[in-house]
C-alpha positions as CSV (number, residue, x, y, z in Angstrom):
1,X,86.3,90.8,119.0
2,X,85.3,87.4,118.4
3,X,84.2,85.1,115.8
4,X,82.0,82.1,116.0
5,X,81.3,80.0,112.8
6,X,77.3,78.5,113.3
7,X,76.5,75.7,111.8
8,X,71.9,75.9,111.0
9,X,70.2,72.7,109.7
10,X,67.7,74.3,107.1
11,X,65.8,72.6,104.3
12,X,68.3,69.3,104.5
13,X,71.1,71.8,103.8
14,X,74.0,72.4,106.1
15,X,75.1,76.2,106.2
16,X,77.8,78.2,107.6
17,X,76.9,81.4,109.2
18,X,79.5,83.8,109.7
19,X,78.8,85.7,112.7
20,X,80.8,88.9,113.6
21,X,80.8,90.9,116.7
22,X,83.1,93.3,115.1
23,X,80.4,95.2,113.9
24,X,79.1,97.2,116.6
25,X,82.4,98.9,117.4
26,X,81.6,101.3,114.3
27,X,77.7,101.2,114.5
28,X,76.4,104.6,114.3
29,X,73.3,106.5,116.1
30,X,70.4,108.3,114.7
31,X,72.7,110.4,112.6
32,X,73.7,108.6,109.3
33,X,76.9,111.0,109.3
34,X,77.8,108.7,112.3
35,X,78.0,106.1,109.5
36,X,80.3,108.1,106.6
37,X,83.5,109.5,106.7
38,X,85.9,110.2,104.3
39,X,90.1,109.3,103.1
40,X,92.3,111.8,102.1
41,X,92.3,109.8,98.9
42,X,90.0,112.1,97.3
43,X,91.9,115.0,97.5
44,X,95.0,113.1,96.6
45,X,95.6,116.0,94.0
46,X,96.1,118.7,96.7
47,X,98.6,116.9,98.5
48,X,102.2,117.9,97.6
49,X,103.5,114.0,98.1
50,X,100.7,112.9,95.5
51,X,99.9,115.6,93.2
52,X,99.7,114.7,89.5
53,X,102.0,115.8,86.7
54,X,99.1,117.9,85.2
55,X,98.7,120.3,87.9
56,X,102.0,122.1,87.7
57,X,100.9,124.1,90.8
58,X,99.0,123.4,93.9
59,X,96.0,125.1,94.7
60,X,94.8,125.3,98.4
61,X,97.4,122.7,99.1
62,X,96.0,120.1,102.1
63,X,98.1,118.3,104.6
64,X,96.8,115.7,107.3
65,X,97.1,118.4,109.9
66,X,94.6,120.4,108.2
67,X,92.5,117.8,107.2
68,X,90.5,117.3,110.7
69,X,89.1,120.7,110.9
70,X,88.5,121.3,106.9
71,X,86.4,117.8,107.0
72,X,84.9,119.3,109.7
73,X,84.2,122.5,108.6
74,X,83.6,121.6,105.2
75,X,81.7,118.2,104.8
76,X,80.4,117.6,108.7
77,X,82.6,114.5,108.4
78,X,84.5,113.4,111.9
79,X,85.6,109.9,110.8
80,X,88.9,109.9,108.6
81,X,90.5,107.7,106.9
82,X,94.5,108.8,106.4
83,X,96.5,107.7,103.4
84,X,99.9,106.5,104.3
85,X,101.5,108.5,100.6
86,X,100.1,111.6,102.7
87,X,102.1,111.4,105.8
88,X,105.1,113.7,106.4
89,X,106.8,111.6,108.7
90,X,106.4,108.8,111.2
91,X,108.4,110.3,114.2
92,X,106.3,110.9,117.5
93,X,106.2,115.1,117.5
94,X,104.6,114.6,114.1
95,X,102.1,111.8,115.3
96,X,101.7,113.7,118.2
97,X,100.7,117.1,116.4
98,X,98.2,114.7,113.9
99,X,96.8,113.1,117.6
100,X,96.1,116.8,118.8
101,X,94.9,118.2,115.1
102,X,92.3,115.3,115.7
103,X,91.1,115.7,119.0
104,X,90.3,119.1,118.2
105,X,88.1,118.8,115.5
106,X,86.1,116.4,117.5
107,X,87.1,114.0,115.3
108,X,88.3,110.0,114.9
109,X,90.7,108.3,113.0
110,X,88.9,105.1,111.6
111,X,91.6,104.1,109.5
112,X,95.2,104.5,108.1
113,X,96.0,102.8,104.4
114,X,99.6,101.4,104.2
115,X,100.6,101.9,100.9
116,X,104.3,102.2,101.1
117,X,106.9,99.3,99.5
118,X,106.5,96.5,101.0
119,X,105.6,92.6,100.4
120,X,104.2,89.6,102.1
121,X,103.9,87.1,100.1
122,X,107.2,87.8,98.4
123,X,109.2,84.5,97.6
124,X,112.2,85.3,98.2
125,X,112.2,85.4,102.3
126,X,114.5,88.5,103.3
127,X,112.5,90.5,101.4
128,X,109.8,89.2,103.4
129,X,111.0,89.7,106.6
130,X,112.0,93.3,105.3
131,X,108.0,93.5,104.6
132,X,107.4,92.3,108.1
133,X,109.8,94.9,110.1
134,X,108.5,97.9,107.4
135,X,104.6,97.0,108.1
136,X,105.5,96.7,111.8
137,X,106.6,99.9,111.9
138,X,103.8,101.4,110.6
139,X,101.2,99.7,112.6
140,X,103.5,101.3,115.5
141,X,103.3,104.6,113.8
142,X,99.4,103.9,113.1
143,X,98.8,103.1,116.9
144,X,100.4,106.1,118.4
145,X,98.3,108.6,116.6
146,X,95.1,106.4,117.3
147,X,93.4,104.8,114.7
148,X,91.0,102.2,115.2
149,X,91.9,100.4,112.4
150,X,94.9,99.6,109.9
151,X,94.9,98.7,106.5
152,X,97.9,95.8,105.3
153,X,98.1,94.6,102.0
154,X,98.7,90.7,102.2
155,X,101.2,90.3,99.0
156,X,101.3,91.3,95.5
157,X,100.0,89.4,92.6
158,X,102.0,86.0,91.9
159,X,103.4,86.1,95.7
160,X,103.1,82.8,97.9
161,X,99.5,82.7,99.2
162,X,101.4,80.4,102.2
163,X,103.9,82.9,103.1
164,X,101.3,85.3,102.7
165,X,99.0,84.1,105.1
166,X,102.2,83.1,107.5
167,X,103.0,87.2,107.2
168,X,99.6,88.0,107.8
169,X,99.3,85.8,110.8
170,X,102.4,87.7,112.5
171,X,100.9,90.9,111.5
172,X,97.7,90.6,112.7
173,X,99.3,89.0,116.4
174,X,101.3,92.6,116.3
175,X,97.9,94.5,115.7
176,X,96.3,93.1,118.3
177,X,99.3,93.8,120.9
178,X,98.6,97.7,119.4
179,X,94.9,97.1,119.6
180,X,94.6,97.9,116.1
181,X,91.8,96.3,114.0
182,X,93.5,95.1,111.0
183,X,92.0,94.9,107.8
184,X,92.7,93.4,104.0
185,X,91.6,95.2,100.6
186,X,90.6,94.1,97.5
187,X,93.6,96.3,96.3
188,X,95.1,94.8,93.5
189,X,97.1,91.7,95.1
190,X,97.1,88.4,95.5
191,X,94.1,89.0,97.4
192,X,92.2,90.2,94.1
193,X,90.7,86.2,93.7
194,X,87.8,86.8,96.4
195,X,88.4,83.0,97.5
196,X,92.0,83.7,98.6
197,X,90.8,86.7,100.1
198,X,88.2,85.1,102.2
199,X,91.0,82.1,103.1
200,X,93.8,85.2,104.1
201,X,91.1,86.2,106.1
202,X,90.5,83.2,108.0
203,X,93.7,81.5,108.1
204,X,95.4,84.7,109.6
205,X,92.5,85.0,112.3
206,X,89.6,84.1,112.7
207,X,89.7,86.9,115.2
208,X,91.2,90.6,114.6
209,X,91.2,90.5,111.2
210,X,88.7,91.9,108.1
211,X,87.7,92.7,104.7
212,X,87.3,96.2,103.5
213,X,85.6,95.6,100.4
214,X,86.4,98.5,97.9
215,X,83.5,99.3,95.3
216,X,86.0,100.3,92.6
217,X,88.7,97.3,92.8
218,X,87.0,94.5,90.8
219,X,86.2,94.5,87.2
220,X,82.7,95.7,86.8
221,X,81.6,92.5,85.2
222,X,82.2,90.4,88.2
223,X,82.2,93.3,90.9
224,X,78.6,92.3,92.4
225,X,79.6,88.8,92.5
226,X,83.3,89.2,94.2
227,X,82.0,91.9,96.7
228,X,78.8,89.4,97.7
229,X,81.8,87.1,99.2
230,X,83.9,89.2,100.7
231,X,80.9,91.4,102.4
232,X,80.1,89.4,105.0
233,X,83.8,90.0,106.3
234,X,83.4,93.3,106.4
235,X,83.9,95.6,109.2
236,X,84.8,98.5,107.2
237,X,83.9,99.7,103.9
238,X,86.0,102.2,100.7
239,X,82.8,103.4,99.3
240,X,84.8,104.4,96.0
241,X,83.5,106.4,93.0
242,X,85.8,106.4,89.6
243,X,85.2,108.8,86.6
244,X,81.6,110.9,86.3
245,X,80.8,112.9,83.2
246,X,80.1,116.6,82.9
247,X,76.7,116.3,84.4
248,X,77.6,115.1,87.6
249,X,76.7,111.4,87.0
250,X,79.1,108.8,87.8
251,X,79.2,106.6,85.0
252,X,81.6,103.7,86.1
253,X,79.5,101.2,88.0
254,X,76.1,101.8,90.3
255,X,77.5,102.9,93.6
256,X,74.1,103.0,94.9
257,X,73.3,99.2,94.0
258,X,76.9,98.9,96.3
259,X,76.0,100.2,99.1
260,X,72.5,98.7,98.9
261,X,74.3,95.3,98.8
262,X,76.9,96.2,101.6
263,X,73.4,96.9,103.9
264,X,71.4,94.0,102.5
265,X,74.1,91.5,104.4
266,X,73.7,93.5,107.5
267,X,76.9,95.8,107.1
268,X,76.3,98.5,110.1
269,X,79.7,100.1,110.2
270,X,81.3,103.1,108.6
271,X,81.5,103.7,104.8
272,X,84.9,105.9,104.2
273,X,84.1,107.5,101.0
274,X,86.7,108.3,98.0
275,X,87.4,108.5,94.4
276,X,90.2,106.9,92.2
277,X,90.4,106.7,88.9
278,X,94.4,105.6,86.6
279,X,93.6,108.3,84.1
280,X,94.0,112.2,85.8
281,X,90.5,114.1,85.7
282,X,90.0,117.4,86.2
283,X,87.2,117.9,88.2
284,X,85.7,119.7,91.7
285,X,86.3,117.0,94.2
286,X,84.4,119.2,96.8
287,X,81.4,118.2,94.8
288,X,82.6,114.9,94.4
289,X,82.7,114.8,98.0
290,X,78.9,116.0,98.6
291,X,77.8,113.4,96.2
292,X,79.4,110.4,98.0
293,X,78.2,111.9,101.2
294,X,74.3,112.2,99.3
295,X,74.6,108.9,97.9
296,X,75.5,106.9,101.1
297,X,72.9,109.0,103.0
298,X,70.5,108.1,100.8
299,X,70.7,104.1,100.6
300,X,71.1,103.5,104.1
């Protein structure tokens, strides 16, 4: 999977084109479904390890194990994206029950989130290599049940963007002895400055290593700007939706305009589709669900 910067003489100008041969790996067929799949952030509120404080009681409770078949079953969806809050443990007869729930729905991990405490770009260095050991096992975790990909967060906001990228660097050598894709979020970090984002990305490859733009992440005044810089990186995309009204109109940002943008710079790989929003709202994430699948459907 790798990179070649090109360097085109056009008008007097100089520019860089970023070519990416990651691309293909998640190009779809004739079927646009080939194209969408779906996290188990979405149904975050049916999952015992994330449920909010408002729902005292759990209806139709999910767990990963169940998840392959009911996006099956439910959605037509065979790409998943797992949440690492969702995961009831990272020993091997687990991992090896999620492998089998998996295979039996037909069905492909695309991605695994790694959420859990961790930080590299943290100052102070043993906490750092603490971060390093913690993401490492994960990414071994992560391999074992088969994902394509894994997403690392590079370092939380005021961390060293130096030690960040040094962490990174090791990380992404450790994905690659996994053959793991690895892959940086615009997830509320240091990262959140789509410059240093773009220079993480670089400086800890050039090969391996990608954006996953998130819709949702930036403020909405500068969202179409950050997400033009960082798309080109791209080799796999949170197509997130945040807070709709009671007609079934997400009034947040225009997700369709997203996606539109994320195919206008030649994006070809999956969009994993999800909703977050801070404050708790009540709503039927099914439909949610069918809307996101709709939407993508519909602009690409």
């Amino acid at each position: 999977m790798n990179r070649k910067a090109f360097i085109i003489q056009s008008s007097g100008l100089l520019l860089s084109v970023w070519v990416s041969s990651a691309l293909p790996a998640f190009a779809g067929g004739k079927d646009k479904m080939d194209r969408v799949g779906m996290g188990t952030v979405l149904f975050r509120y049916r999952f015992k390890q994330t449920r909010p404080k408002e729902i005292p009681t759990i209806k139709n409770e999910l767990t990963l194990a169940a998840v392959p078949a009911y996006y099956k079953e439910r959605f037509n969806i065979r790409n998943l994206e797992f949440w690492s809050n969702h995961f009831e443990s990272l020993e091997k007869p687990y991992l090896s029950m999620l492998k089998d729930r998996i295979k039996a729905a037909g069905s492909r991990l695309v991605n695994v989130q790694v959420d859990s405490s961790y930080d590299l770009a943290a100052i102070d260095e043993a906490e750092r290599q603490r971060s390093l050991v913690h993401v490492k096992e994960w990414l071994d975790a992560v391999a074992y049940v088969g994902s394509a990909c894994v997403r690392v967060n590079p370092g939380r906001a005021g961390g060293s963007l130096e030690k960040s990228i040094a962490s990174m660097k090791e990380i992404n050598r450790y994905a690659k002895s996994k053959k793991l894709v690895l892959l940086t979020e615009n997830h509320f970090g240091i990262e959140m400055n789509p410059d240093t984002h773009i220079r993480i990305v670089k400086e800890a490859g050039p090969d391996n290593i990608y954006t996953l733009p998130d819709f949702g992440n930036y403020p909405v005044k500068s969202m179409f700007a950050s997400l033009e810089k960082i798309m080109p990186y791209a080799y796999l995309i949170s197509a997130k939706v945040m807070k709709f009204n009671e007609h079934m109109q997400h009034t947040s940002y225009d997700f369709d305009k997203c996606v539109q943008l994320a195919e206008q710079h030649g994006f070809k790989g999956i969009y994993s589709v999800e909703q977050w929003s801070p404050e708790f709202q009540d709503a039927d994430y099914e439909k949610i669900g069918d809307w996101l699948i709709e939407h993508v459907k519909n602009n690409i």
